[in-house]
C-alpha positions in Angstrom: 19.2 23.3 33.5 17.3 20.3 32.4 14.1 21.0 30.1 10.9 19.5 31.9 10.0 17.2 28.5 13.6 15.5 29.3 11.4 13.5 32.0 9.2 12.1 30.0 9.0 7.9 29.7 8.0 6.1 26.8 5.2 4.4 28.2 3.8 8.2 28.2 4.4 8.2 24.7 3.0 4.9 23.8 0.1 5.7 25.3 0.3 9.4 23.8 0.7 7.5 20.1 -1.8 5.2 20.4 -4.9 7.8 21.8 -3.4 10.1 18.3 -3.7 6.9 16.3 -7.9 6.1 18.0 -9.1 9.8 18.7 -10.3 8.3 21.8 -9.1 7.8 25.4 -11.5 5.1 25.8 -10.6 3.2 23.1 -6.8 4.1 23.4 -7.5 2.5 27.5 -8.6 -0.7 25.6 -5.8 -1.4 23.5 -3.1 -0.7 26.0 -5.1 -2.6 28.9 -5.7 0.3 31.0 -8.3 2.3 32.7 -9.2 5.3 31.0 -8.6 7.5 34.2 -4.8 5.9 33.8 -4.9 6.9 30.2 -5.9 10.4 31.0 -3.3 11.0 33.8 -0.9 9.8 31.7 -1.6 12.7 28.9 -2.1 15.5 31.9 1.2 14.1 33.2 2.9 14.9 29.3 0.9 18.2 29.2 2.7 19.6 32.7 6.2 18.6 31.5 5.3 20.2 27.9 3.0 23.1 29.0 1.2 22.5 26.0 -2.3 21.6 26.2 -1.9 18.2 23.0 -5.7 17.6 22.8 -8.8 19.2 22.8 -12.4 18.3 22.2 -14.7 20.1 19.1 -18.1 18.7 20.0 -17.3 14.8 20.4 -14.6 14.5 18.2 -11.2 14.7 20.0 -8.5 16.9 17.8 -4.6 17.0 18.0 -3.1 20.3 18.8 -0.2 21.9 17.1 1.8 20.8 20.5 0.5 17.8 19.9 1.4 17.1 16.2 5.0 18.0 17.0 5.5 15.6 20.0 3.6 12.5 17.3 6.6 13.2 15.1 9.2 13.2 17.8 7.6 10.1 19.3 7.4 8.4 15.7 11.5 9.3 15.7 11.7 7.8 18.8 10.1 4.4 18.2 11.6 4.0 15.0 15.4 4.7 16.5 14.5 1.5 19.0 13.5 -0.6 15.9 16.2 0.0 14.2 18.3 -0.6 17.3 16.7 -3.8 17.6 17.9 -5.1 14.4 21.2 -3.9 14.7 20.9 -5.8 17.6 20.4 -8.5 16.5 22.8 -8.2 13.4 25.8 -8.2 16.0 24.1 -11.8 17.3 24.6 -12.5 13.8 20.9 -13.3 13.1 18.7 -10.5 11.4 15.5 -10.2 13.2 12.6 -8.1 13.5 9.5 -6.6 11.5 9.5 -5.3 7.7 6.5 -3.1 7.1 5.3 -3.4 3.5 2.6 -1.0 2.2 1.0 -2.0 -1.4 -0.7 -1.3 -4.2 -3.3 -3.5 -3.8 -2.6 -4.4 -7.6 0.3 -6.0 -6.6 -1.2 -8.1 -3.7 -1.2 -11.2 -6.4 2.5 -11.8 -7.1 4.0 -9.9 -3.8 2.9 -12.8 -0.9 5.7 -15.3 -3.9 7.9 -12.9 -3.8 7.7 -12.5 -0.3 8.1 -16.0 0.8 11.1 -16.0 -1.1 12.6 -13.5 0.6 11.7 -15.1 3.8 13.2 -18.4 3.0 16.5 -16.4 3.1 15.6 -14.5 6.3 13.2 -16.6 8.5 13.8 -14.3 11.6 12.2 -11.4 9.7 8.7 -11.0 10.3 7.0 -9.2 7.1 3.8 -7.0 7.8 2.0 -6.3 4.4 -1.2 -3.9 4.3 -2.8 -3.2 1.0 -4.0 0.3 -0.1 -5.3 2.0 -3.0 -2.7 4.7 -4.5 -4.6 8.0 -2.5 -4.0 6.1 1.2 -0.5 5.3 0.3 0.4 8.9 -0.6 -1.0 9.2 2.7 0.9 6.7 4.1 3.8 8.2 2.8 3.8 11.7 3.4 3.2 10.4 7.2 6.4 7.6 6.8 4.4 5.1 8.7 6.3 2.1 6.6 8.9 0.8 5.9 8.6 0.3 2.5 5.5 1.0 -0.4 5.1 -0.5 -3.3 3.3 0.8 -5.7 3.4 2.5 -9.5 3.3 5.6 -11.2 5.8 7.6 -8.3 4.8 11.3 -7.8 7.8 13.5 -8.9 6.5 16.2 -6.9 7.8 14.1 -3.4 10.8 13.7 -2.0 11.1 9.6 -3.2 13.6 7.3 -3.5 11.9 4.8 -5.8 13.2 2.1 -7.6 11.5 0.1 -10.7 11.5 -3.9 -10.3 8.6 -5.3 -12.0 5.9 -4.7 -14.4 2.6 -4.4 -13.9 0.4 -5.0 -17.2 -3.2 -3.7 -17.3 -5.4 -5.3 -19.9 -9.1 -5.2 -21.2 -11.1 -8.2 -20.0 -14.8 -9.5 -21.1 -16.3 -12.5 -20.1 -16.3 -15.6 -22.5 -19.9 -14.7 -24.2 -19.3 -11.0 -25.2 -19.8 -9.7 -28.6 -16.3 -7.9 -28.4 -15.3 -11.3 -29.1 -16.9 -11.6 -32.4 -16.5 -8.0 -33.6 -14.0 -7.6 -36.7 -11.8 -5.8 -37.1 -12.0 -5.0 -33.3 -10.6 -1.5 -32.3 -10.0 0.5 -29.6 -12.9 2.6 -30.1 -15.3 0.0 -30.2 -15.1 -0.9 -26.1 -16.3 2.4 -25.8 -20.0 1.2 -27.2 -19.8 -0.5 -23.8 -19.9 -0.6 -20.1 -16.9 -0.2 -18.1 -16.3 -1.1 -14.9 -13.9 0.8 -13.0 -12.3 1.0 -9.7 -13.0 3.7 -7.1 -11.4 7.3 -7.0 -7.8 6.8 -5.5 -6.9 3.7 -7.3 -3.6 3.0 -9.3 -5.3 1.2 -11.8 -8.1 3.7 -12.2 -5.7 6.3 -12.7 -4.1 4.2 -15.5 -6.6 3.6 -17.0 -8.3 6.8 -17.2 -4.9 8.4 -18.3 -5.1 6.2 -20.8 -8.2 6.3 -22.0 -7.7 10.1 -22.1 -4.5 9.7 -24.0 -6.6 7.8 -26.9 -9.7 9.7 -26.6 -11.6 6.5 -26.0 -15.3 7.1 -23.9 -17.3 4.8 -22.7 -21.4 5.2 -22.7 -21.9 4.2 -18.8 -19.8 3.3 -15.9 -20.3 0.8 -12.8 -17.6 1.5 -10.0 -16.1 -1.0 -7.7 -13.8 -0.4 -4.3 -11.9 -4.0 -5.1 -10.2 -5.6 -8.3 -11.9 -8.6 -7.6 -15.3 -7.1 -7.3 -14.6 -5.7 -10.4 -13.5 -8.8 -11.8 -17.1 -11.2 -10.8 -19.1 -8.0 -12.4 -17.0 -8.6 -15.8 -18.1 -12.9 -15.2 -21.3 -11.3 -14.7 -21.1 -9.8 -18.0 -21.8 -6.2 -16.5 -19.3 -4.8 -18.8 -16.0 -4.4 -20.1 -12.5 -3.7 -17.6 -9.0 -2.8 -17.4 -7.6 -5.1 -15.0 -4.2 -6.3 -13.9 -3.2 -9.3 -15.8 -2.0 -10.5 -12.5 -5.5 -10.2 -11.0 -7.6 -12.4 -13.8 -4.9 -14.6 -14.3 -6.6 -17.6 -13.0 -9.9 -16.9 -15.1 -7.7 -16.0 -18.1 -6.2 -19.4 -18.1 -10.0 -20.9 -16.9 -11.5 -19.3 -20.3 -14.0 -17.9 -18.3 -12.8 -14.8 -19.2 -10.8 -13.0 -22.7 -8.4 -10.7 -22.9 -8.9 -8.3 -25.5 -6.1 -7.7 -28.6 -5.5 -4.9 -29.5 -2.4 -3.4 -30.2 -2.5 -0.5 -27.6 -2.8 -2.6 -24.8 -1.7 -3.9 -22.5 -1.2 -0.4 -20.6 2.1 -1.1 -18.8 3.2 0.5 -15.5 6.0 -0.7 -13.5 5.7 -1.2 -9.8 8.4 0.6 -7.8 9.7 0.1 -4.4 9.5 3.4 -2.2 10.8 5.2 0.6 10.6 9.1 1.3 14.5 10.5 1.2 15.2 11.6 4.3 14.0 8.2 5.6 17.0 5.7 7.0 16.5 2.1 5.8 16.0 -0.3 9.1 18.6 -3.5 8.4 14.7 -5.3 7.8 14.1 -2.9 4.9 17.5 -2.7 3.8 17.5 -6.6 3.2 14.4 -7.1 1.3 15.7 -3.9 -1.3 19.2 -5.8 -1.4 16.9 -9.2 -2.5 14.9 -7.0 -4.8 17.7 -5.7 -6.3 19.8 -9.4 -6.4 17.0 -11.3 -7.3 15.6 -9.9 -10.1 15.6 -13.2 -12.4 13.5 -14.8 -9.8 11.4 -12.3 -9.4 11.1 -12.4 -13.1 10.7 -16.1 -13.2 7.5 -15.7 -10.2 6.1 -12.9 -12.0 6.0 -15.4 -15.4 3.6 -18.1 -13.6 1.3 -15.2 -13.7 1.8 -14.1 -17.6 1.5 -17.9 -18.6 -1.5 -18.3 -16.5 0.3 -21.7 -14.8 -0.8 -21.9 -10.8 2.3 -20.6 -9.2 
């Protein structure tokens, strides 16, 4: 005997996703181009077949149910098996096609776009999708597999990861051209801490580095000013706010400009490696599959893109 959900279509489950993704039916109507009475008989139509209720409403906030949360996984499943289809699809017309979903660091937003556009000169049918994150949201992003790929460093050896080292990602002190720092001999570790840092919000890769290492060399700092970007926190070191760990490829411009120093010393930089991710039990799409064969083949290129950067030449 057939099971009831064996009817359902996957325009129910498109529009089933897409009111889980906006907690709203009226919002969920907008993006699909419906009417929000459509929207809703489409849900009561997927709660008959499962005889499940999937959502329910706690004040004006609209939850997922268990039922619910089971048939957003299967539907994910779903969706991702036609993708993948798609590309094989395409691999039999002897073209690879489709999209390549790339979550980042958003450290590494300065040298990925180069590496990229390499990668696309060598598959222009492949349309990449990259969306930057701090470190929290992509654990996030990852425990739900909603990319393809992340990239991103310091890989938590408490998932399930597949993860694979390809570049470097050097975090140094910067000041602005007029700081005393500059003048201050012999110049140690311990001396930033008579100083302002500026750090990055809770979440971030490069806080976490930082703070790590700061903790490994028992350096403290006598006030803190926080940012939610890297280039926020690199205009309040211009505007001589204070002292911070940056990614060298983030101040590279300025670095070469003068307009701001890095400072030596010899335990810096702090050097973490960016990694390309993907939970285990995930299959590559041929998309993904490609650009981890390039990262893999390519790695004097990379090498050679990520150098523009060290040298502080305009890549």
């Amino acid at each position: 005997m057939q099971k009831s959900y064996m009817r359902i279509t996957l325009r129910q489950l498109q529009v089933f996703q897409t009111v889980c993704e906006q907690r709203s039916y009226s919002r969920a109507a907008e993006l699909l181009a419906l009417t929000q009475p459509a929207v809703s008989q489409q849900i009561r139509q997927l709660e008959e077949l499962l005889e499940q209720p999937l959502f329910e409403y706690v004040g004006k906030k609209l939850y997922l149910t268990n039922a619910a949360e089971y048939l957003r996984n299967t539907a994910k499943d779903v969706f991702q098996r036609f993708d993948v289809l798609d590309m094989q699809l395409s691999e039999l017309s002897g073209t690879l096609k489709g999209e390549l979903r790339i979550a980042a660091e958003s450290s590494a937003k300065y040298v990925l776009p180069h590496i990229i556009a390499e990668f696309q000169r060598l598959h222009p049918n492949i349309t990449p999708i990259l969306n930057v994150f701090n470190r929290a949201q992509l654990l996030r992003r990852l425990n739900d597999s909603r990319d393809d790929l992340v990239i991103m460093t310091d890989v938590p050896s408490e998932l399930a990861l597949e993860f694979m080292p390809f570049l470097n990602n050097p975090i140094v002190a910067v000041v602005n051209c007029g700081h005393p720092l500059l003048q201050t001999t012999p110049l140690t570790l311990q001396s930033l801490g008579e100083y302002t840092l500026l750090q990055r919000e809770k979440g971030s890769g490069t806080r976490h580095a930082s703070e790590l290492f700061c903790q490994q060399k028992h350096l403290q700092f006598k006030s803190f000013v926080e940012f939610n970007s890297s280039e926020a926190q690199r205009e309040g070191v211009s505007a001589g706010l204070g002292i911070a760990f940056l990614p060298r490829y983030c101040a590279f411009r300025e670095l070469q400009a003068g307009s701001l120093q890095e400072l030596q010393l010899k335990e810096l930089p702090i050097v973490r490696s960016w990694c390309l991710v993907h939970p285990q039990q995930r299959h590559l799409s041929p998309t993904a599959q490609a650009f981890e064969d390039f990262i893999l083949q390519q790695r004097q290129l990379i090498s050679r893109i990520a150098a523009k950067f060290e040298l502080g030449t305009p890549s």
